[in-house]
Each structure stands twice: as structure tokens, then as C-alpha cells.
C-alpha positions in Angstrom: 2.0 0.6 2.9 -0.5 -1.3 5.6 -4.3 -1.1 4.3 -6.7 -2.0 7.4 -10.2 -3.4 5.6 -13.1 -2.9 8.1 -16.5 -4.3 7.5 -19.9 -5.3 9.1 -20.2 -8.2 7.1 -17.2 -9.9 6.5 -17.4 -11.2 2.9 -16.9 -7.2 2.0 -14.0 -7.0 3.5 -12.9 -10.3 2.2 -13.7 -9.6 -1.0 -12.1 -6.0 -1.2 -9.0 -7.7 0.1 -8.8 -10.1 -2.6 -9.9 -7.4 -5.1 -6.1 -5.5 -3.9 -4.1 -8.3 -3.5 -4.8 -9.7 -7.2 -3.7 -6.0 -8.4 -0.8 -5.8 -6.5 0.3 -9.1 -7.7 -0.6 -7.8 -11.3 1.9 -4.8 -10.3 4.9 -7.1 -9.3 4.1 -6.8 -5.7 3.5 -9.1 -2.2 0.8 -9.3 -0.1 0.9 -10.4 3.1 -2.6 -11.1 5.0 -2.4 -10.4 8.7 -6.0 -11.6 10.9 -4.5 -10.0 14.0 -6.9 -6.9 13.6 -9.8 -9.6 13.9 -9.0 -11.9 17.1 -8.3 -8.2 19.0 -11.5 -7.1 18.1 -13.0 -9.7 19.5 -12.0 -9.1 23.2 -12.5 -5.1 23.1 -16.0 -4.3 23.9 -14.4 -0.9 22.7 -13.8 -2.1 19.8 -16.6 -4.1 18.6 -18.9 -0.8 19.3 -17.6 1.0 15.9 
């Protein structure tokens, strides 16, 4: 399952992602947190426009 979290201000996103990754760790399972998403938004003009 990949979840992508997309926010204008980032402590949303932040905090939504810590909201999932304390249940799935109440469920048995990993998380893995991946900032790619983040350093490629940041040279698409593309990108930063949504």
C-alpha cells in the first residue's frame, strides 16, 4: 500500500503521517517514510503549481 500525503502547509501533512504510522504500528505493521516526493517537487515548476 503506498499513501502519498500532500499539503500546503507542511505540519498537516506531517501530522497526518504520524497520525497513520502510530496505527499501523498499533496493527503489527511497518512504516517506512520516503521525502523523495518533496526534493522532486521542488525542481518542477509543474509541480509546485498544484
Amino acid at each position: 500500500m503506498k499513501i502519498h500525503l500532500v499539503s500546503k502547509k507542511e505540519i498537516n501533512a506531517s501530522l497526518s503521517a504520524l497520525n497513520m504510522s502510530l496505527m499501523a504500528e498499533s496493527f503489527g505493521l511497518g512504516v517506512l517514510y520516503s521525502g523523495f516526493f518533496s526534493e522532486v517537487v521542488k525542481y518542477s515548476p509543474k509541480l509546485r503549481k498544484l
